[in-house]
mmCIF file of the N, C-alpha and C atoms, coordinates in Angstrom:
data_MODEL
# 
_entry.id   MODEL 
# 
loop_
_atom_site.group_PDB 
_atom_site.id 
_atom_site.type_symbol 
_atom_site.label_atom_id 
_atom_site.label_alt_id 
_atom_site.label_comp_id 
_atom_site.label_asym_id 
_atom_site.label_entity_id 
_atom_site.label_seq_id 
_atom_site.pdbx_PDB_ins_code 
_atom_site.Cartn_x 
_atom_site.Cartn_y 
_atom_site.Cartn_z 
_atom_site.occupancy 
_atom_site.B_iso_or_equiv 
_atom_site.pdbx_formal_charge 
_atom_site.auth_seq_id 
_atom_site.auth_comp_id 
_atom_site.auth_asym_id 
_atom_site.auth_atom_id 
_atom_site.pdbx_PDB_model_num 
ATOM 1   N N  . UNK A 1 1  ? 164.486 178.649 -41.889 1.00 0.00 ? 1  UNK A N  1 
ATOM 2   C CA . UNK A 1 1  ? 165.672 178.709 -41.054 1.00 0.00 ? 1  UNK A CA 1 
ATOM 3   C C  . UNK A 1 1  ? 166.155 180.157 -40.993 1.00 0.00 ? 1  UNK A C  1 
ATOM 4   N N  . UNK A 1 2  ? 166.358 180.394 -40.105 1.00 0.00 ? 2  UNK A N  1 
ATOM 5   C CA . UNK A 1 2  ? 166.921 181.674 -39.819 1.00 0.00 ? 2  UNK A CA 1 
ATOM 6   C C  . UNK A 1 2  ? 168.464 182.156 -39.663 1.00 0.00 ? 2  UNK A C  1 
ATOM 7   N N  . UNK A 1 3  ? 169.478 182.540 -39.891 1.00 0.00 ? 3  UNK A N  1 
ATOM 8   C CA . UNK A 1 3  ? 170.722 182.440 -40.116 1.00 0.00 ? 3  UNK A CA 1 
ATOM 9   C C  . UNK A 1 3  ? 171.268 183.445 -39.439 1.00 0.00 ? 3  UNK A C  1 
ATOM 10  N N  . UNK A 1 4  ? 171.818 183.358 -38.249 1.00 0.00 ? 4  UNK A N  1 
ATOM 11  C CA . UNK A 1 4  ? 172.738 184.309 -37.108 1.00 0.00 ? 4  UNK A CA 1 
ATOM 12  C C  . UNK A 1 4  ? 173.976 184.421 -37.815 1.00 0.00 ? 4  UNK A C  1 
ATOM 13  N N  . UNK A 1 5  ? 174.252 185.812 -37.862 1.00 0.00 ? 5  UNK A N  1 
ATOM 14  C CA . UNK A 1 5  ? 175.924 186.349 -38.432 1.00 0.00 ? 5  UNK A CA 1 
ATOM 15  C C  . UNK A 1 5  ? 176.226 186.882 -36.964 1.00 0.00 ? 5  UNK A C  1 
ATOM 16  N N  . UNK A 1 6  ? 177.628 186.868 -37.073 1.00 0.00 ? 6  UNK A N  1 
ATOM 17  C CA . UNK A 1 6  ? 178.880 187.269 -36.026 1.00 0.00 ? 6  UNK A CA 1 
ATOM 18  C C  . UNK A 1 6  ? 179.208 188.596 -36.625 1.00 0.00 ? 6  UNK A C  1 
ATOM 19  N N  . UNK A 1 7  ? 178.996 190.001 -35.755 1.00 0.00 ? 7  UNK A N  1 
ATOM 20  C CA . UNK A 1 7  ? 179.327 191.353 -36.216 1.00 0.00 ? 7  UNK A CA 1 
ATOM 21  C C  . UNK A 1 7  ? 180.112 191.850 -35.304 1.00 0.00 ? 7  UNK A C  1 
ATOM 22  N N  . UNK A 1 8  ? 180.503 193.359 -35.205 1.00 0.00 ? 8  UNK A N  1 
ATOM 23  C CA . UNK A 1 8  ? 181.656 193.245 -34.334 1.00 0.00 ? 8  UNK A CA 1 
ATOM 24  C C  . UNK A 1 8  ? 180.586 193.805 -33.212 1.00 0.00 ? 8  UNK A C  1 
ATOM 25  N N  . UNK A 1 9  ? 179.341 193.973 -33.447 1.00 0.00 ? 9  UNK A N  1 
ATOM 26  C CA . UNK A 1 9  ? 178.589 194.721 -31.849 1.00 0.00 ? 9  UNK A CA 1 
ATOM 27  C C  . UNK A 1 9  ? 178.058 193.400 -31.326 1.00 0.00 ? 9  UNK A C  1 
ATOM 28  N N  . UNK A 1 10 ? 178.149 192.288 -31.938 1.00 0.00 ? 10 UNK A N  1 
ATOM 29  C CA . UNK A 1 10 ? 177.676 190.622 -31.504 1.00 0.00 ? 10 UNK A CA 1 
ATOM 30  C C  . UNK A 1 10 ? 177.174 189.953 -32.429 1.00 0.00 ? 10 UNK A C  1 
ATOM 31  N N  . UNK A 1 11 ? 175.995 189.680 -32.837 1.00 0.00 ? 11 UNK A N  1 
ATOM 32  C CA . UNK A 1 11 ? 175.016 188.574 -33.337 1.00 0.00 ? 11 UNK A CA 1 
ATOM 33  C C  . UNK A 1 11 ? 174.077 189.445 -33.797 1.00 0.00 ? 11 UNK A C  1 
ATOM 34  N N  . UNK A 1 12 ? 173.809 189.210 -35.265 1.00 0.00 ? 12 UNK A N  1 
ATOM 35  C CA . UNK A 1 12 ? 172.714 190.139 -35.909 1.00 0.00 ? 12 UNK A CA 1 
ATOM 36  C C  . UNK A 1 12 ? 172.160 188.865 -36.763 1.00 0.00 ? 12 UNK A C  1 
ATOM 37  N N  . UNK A 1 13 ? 170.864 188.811 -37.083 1.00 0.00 ? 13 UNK A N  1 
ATOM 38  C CA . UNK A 1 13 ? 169.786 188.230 -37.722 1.00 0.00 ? 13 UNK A CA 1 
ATOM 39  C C  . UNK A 1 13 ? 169.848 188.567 -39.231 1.00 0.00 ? 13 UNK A C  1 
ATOM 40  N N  . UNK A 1 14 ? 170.269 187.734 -40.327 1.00 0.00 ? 14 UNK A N  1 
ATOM 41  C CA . UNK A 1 14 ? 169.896 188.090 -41.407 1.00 0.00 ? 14 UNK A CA 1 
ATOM 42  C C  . UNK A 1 14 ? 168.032 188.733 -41.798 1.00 0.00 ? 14 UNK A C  1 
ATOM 43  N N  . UNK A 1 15 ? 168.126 189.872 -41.956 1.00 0.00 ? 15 UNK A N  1 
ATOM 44  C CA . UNK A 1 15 ? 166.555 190.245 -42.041 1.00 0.00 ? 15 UNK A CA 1 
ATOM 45  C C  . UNK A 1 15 ? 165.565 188.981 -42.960 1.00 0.00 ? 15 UNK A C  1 
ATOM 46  N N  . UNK A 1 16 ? 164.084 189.045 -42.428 1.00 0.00 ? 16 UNK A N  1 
ATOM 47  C CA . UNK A 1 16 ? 163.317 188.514 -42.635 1.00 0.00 ? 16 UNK A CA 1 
ATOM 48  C C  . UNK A 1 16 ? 162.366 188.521 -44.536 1.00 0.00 ? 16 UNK A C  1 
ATOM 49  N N  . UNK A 1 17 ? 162.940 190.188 -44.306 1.00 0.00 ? 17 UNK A N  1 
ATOM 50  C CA . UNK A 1 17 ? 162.817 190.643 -45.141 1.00 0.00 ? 17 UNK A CA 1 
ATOM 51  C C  . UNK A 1 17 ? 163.739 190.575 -46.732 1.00 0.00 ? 17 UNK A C  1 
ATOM 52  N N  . UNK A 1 18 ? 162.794 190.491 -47.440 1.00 0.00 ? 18 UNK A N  1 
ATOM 53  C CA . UNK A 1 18 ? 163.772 191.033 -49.216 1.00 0.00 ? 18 UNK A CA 1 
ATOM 54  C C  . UNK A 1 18 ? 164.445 191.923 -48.914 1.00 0.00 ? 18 UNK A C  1 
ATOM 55  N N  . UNK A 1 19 ? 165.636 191.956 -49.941 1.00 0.00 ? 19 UNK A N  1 
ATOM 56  C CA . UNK A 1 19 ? 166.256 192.986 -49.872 1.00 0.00 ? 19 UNK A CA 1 
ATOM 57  C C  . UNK A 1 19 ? 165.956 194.025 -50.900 1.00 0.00 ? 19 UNK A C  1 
ATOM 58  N N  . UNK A 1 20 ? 166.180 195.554 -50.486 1.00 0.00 ? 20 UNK A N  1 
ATOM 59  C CA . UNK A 1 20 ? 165.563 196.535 -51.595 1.00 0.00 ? 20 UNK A CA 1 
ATOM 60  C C  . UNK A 1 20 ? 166.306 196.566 -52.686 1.00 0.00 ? 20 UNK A C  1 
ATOM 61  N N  . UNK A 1 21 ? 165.538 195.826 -53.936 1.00 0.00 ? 21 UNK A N  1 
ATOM 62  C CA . UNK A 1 21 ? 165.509 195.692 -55.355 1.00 0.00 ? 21 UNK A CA 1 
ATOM 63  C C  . UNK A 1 21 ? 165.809 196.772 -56.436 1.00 0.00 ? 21 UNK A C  1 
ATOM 64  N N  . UNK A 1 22 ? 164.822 197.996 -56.212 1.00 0.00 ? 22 UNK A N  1 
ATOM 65  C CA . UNK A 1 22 ? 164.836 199.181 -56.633 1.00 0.00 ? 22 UNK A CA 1 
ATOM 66  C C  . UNK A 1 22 ? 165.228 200.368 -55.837 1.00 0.00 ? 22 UNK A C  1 
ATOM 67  N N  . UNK A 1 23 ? 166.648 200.666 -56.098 1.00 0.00 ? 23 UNK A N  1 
ATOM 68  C CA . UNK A 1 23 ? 166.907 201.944 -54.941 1.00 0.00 ? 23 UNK A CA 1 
ATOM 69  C C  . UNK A 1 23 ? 166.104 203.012 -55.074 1.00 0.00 ? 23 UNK A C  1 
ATOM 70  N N  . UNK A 1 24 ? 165.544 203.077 -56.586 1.00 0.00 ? 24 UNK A N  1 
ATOM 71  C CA . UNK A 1 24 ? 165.050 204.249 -57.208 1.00 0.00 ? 24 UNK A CA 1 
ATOM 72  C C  . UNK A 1 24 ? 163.508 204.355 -55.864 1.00 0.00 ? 24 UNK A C  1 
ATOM 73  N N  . UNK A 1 25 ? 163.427 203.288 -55.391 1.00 0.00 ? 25 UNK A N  1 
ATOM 74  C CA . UNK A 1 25 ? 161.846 203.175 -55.085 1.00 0.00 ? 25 UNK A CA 1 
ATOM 75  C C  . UNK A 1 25 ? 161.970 203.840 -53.206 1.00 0.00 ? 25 UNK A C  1 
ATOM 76  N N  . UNK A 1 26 ? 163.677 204.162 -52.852 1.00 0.00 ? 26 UNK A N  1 
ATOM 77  C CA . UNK A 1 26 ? 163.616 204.686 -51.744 1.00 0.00 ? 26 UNK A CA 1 
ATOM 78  C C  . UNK A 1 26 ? 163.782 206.223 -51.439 1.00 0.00 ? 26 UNK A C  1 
ATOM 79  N N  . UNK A 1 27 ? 163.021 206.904 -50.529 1.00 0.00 ? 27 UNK A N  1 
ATOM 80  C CA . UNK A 1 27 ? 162.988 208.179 -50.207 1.00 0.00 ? 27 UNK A CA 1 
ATOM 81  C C  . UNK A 1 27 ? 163.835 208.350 -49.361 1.00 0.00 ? 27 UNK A C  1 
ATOM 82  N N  . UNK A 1 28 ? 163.925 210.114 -49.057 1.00 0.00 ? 28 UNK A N  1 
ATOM 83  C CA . UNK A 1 28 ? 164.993 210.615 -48.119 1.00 0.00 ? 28 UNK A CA 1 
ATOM 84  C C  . UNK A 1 28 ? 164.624 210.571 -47.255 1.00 0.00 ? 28 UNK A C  1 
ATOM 85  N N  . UNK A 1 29 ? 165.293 209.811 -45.738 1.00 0.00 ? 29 UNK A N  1 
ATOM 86  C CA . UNK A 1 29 ? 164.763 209.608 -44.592 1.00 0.00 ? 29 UNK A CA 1 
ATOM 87  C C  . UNK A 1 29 ? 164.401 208.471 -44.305 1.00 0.00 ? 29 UNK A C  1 
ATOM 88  N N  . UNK A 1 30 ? 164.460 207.725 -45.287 1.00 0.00 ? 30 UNK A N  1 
ATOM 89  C CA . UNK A 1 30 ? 164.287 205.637 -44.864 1.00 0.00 ? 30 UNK A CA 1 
ATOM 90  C C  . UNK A 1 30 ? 165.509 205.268 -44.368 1.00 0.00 ? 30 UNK A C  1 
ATOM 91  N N  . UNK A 1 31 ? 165.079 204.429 -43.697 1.00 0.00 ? 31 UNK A N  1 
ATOM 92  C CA . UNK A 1 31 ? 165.994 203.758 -42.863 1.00 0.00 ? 31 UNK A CA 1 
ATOM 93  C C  . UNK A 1 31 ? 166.107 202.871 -43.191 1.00 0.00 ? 31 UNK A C  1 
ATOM 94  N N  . UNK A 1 32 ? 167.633 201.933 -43.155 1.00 0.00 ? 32 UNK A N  1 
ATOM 95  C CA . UNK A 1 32 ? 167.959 200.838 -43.878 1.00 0.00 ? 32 UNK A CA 1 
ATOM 96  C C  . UNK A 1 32 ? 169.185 200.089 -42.868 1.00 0.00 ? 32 UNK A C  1 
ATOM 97  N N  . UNK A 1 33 ? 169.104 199.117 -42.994 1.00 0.00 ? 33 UNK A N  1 
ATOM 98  C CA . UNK A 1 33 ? 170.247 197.933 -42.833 1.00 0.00 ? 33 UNK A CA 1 
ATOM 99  C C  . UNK A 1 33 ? 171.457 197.807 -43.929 1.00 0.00 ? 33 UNK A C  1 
ATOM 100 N N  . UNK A 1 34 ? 172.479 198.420 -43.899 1.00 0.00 ? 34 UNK A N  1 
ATOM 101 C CA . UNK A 1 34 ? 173.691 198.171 -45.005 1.00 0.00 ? 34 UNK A CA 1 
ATOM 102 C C  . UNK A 1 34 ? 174.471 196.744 -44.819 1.00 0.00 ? 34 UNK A C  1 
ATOM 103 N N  . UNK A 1 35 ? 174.684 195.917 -45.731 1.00 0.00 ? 35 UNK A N  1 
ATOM 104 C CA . UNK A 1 35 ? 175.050 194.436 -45.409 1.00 0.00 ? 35 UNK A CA 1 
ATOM 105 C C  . UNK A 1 35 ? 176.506 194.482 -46.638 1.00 0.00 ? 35 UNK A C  1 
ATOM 106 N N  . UNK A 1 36 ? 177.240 193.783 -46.335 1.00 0.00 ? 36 UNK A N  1 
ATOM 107 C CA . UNK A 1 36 ? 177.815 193.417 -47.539 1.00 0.00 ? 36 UNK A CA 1 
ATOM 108 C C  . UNK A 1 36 ? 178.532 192.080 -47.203 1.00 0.00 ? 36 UNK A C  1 
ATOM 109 N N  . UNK A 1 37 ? 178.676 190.907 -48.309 1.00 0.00 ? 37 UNK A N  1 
ATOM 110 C CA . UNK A 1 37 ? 179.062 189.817 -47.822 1.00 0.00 ? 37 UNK A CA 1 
ATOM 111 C C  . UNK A 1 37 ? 178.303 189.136 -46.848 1.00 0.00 ? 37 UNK A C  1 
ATOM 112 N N  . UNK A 1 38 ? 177.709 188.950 -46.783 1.00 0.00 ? 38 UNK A N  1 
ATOM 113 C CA . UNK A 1 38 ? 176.537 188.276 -45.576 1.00 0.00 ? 38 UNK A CA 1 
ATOM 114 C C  . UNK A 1 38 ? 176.690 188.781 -44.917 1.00 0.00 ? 38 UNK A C  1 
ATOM 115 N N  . UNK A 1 39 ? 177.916 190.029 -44.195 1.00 0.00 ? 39 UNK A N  1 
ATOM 116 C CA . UNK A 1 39 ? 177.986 190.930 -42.542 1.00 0.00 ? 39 UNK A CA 1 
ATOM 117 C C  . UNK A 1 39 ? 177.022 192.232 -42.743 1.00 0.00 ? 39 UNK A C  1 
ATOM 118 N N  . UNK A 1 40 ? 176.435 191.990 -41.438 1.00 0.00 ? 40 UNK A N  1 
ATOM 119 C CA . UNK A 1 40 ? 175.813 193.361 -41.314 1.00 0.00 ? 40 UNK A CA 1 
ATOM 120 C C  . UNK A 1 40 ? 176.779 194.499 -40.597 1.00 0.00 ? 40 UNK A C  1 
ATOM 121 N N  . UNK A 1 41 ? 176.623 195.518 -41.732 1.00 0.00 ? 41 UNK A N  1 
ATOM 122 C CA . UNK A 1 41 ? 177.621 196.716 -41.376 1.00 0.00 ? 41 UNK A CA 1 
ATOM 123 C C  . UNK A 1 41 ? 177.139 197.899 -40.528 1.00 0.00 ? 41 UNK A C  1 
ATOM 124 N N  . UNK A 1 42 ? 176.294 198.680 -40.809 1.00 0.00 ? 42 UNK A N  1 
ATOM 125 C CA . UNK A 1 42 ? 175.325 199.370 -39.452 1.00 0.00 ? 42 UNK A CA 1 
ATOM 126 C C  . UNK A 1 42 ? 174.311 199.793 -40.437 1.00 0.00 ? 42 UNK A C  1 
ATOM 127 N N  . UNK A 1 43 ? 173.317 200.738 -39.885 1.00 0.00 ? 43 UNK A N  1 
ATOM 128 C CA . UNK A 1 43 ? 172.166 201.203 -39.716 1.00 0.00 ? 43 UNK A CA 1 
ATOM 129 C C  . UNK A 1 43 ? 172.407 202.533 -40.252 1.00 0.00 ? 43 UNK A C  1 
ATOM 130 N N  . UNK A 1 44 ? 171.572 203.102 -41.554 1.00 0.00 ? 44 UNK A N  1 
ATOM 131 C CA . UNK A 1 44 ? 171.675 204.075 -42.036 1.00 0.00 ? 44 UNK A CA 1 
ATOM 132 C C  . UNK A 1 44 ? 170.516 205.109 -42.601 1.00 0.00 ? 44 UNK A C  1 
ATOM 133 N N  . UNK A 1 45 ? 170.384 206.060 -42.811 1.00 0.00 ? 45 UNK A N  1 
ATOM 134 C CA . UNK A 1 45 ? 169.626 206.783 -43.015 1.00 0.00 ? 45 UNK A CA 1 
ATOM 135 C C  . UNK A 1 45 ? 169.709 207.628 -44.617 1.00 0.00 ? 45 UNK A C  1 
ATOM 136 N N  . UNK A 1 46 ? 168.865 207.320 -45.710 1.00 0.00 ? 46 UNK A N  1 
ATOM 137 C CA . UNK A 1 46 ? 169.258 207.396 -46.947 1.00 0.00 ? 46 UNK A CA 1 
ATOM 138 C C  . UNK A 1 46 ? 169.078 209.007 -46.966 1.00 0.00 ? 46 UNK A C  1 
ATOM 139 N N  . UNK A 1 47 ? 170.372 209.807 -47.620 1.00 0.00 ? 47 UNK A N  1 
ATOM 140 C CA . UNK A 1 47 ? 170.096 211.186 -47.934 1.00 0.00 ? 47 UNK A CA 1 
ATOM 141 C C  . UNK A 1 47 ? 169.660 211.506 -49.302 1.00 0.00 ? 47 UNK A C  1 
ATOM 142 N N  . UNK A 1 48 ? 170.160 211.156 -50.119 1.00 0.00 ? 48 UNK A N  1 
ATOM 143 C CA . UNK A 1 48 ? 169.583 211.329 -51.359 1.00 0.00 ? 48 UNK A CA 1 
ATOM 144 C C  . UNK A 1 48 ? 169.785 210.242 -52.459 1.00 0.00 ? 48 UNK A C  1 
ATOM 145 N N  . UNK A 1 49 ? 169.687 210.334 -54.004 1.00 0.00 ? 49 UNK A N  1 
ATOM 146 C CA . UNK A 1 49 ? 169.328 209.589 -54.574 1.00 0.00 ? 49 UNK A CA 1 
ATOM 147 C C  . UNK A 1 49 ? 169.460 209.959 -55.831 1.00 0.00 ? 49 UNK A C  1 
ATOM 148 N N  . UNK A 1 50 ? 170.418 209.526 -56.407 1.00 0.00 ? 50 UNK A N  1 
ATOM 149 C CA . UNK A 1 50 ? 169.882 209.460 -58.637 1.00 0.00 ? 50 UNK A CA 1 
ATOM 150 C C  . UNK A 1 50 ? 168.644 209.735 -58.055 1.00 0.00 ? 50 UNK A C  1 
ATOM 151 N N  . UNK A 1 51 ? 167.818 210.064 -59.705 1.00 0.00 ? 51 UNK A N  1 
ATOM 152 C CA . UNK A 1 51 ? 166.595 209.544 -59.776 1.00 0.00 ? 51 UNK A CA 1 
ATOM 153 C C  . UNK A 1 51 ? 166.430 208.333 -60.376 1.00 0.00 ? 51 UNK A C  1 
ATOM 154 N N  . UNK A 1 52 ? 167.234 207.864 -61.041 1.00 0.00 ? 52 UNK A N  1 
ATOM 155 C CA . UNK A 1 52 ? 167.387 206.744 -61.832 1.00 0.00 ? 52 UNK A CA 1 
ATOM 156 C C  . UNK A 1 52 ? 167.615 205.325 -60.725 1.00 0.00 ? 52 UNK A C  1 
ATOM 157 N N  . UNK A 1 53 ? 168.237 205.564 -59.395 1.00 0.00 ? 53 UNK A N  1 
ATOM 158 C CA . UNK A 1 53 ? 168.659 204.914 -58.271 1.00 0.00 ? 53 UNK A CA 1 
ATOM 159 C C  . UNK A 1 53 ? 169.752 204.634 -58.422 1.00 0.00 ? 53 UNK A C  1 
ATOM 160 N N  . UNK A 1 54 ? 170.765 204.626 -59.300 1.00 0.00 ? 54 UNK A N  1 
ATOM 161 C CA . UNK A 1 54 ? 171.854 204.551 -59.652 1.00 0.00 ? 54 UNK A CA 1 
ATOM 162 C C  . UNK A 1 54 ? 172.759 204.565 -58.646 1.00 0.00 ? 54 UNK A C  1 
ATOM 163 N N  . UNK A 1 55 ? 172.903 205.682 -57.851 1.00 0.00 ? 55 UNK A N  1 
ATOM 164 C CA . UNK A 1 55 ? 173.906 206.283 -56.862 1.00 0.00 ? 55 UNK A CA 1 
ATOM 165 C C  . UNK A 1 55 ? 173.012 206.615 -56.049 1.00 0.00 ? 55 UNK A C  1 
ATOM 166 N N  . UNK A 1 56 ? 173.881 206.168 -54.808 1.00 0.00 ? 56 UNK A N  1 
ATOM 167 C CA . UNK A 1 56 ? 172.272 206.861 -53.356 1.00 0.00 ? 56 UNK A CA 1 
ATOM 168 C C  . UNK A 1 56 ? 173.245 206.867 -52.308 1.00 0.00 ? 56 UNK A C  1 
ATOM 169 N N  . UNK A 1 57 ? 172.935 208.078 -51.674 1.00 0.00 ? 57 UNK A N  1 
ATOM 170 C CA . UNK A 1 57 ? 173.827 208.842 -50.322 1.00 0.00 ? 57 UNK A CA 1 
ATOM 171 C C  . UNK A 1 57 ? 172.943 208.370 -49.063 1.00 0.00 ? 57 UNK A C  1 
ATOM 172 N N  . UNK A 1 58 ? 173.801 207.890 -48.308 1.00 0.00 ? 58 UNK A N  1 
ATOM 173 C CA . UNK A 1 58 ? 173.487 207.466 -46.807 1.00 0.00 ? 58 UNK A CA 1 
ATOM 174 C C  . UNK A 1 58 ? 174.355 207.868 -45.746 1.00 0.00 ? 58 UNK A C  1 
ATOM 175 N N  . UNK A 1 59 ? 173.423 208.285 -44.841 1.00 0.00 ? 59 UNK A N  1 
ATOM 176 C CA . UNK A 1 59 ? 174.446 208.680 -43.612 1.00 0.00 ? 59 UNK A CA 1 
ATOM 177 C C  . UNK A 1 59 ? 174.286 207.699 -42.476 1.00 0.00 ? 59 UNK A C  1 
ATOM 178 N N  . UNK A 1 60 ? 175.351 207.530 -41.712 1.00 0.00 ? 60 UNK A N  1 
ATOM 179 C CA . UNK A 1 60 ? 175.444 205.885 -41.056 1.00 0.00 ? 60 UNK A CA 1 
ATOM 180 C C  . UNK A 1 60 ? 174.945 206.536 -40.042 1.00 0.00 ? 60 UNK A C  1 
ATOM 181 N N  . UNK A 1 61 ? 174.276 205.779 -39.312 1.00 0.00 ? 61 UNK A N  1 
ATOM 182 C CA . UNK A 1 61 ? 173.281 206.452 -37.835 1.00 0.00 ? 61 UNK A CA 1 
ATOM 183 C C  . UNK A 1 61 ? 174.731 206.109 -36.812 1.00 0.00 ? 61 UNK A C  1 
ATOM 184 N N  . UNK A 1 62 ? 174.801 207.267 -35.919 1.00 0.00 ? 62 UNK A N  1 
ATOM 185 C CA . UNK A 1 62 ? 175.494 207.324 -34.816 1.00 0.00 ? 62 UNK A CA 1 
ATOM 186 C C  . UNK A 1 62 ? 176.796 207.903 -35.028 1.00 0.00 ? 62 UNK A C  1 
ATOM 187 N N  . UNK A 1 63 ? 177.157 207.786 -36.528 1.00 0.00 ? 63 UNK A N  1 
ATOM 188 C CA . UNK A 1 63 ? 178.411 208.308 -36.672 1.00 0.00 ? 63 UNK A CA 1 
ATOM 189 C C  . UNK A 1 63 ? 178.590 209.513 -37.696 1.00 0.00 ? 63 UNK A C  1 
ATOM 190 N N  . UNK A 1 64 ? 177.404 209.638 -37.870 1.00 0.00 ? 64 UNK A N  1 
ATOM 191 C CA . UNK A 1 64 ? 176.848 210.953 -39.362 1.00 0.00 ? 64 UNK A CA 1 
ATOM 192 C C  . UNK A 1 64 ? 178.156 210.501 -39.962 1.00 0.00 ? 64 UNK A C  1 
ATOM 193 N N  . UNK A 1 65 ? 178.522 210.102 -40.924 1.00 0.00 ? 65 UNK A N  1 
ATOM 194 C CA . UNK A 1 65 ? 179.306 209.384 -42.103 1.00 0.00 ? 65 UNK A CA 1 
ATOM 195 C C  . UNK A 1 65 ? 178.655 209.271 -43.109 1.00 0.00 ? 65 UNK A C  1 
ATOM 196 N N  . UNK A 1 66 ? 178.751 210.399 -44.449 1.00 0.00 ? 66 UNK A N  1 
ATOM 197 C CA . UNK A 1 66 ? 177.811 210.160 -45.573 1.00 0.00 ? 66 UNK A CA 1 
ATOM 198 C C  . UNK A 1 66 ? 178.513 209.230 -46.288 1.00 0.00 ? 66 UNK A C  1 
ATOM 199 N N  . UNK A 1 67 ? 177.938 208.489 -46.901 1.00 0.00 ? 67 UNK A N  1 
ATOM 200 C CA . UNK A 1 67 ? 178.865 207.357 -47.849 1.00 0.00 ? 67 UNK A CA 1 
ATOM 201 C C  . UNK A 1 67 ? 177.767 207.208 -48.898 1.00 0.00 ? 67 UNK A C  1 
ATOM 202 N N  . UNK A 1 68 ? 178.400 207.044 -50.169 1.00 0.00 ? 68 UNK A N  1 
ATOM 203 C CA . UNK A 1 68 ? 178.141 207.417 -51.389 1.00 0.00 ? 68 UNK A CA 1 
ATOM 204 C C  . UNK A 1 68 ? 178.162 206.056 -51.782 1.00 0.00 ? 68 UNK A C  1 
ATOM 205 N N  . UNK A 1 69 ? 176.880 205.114 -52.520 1.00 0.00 ? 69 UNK A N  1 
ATOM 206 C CA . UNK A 1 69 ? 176.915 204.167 -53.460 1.00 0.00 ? 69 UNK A CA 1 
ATOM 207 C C  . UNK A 1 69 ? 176.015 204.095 -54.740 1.00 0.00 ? 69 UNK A C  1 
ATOM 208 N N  . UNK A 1 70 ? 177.125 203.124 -55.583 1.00 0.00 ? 70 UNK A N  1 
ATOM 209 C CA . UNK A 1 70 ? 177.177 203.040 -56.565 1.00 0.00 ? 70 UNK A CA 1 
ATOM 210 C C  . UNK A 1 70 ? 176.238 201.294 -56.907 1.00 0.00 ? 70 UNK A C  1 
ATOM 211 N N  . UNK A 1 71 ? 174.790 201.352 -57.482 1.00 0.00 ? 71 UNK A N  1 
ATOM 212 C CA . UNK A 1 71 ? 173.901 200.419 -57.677 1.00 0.00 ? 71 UNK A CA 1 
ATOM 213 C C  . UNK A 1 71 ? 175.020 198.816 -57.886 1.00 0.00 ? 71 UNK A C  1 
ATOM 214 N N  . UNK A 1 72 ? 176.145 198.771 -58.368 1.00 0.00 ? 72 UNK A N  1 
ATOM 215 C CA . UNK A 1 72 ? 177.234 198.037 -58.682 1.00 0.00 ? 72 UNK A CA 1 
ATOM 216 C C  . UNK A 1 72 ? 177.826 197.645 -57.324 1.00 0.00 ? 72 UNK A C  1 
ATOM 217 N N  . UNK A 1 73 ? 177.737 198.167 -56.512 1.00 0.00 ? 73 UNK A N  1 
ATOM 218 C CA . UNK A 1 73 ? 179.157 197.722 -55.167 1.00 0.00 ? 73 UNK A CA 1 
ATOM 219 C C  . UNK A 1 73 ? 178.215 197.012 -54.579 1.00 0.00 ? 73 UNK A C  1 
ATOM 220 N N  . UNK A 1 74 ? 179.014 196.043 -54.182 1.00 0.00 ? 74 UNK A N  1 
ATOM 221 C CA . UNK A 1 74 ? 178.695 194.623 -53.413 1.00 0.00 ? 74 UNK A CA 1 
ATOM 222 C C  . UNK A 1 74 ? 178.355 195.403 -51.846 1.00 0.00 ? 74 UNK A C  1 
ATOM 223 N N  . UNK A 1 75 ? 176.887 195.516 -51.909 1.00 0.00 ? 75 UNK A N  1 
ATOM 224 C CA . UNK A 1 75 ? 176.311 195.913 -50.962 1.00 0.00 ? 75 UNK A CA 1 
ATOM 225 C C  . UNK A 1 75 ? 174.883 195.236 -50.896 1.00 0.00 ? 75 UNK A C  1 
ATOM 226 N N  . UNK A 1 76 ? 174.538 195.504 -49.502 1.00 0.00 ? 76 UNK A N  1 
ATOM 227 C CA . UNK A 1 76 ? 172.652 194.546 -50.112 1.00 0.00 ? 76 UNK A CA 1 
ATOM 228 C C  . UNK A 1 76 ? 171.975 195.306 -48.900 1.00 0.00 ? 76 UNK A C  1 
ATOM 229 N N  . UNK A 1 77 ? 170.598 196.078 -49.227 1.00 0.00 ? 77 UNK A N  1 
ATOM 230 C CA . UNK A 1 77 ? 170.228 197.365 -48.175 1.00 0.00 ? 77 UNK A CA 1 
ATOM 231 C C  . UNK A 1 77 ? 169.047 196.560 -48.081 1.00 0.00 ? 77 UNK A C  1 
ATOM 232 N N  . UNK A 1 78 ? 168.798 196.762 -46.728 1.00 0.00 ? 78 UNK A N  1 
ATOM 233 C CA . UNK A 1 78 ? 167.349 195.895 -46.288 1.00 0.00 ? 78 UNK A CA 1 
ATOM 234 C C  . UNK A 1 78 ? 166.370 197.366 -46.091 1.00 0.00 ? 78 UNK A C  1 
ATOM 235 N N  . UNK A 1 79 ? 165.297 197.692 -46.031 1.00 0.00 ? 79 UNK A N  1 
ATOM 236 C CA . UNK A 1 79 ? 164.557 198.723 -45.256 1.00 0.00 ? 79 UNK A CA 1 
ATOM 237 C C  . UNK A 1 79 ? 164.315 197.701 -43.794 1.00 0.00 ? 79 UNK A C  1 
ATOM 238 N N  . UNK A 1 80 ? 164.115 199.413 -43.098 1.00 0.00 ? 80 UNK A N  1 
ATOM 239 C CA . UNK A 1 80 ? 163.544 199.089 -41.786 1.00 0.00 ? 80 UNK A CA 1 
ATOM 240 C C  . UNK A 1 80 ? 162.485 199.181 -41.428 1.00 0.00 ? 80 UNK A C  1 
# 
């Protein structure tokens, strides 16, 4: 079953995909889906990274907005 969420640009598809497990395991320049709460929030582009994955910098596509997370905050990053 496939599960349609209500976002504010319309109707987004919960990805098909796992969600990324190990931040440590993403590079600079992947592209990702930022979700939190079952809503999909936008489309981002990872800048950097702990090495540990701990903390990982993303800039939101369309609005260059770096936002800073913490492996702890109720977030869930799909790759693209």
């Amino acid at each position: 079953m496939i599960q349609t969420l209500k976002t504010a640009g319309g109707r987004r598809r919960v990805p098909k995909q796992q969600p990324v497990q190990e931040w440590a395991s993403l590079q600079r320049g992947n592209c990702v889906e930022v979700w939190s709460d079952g809503s999909f929030l936008y489309i981002a582009f990872v800048d950097d990274r702990a090495e540990d994955g701990h903390l990982l910098w993303v800039i939101e596509n369309g609005t260059g907005s770096r936002r800073l997370f913490v492996r702890d905050d109720p977030i869930t990053l799909y790759s693209i």
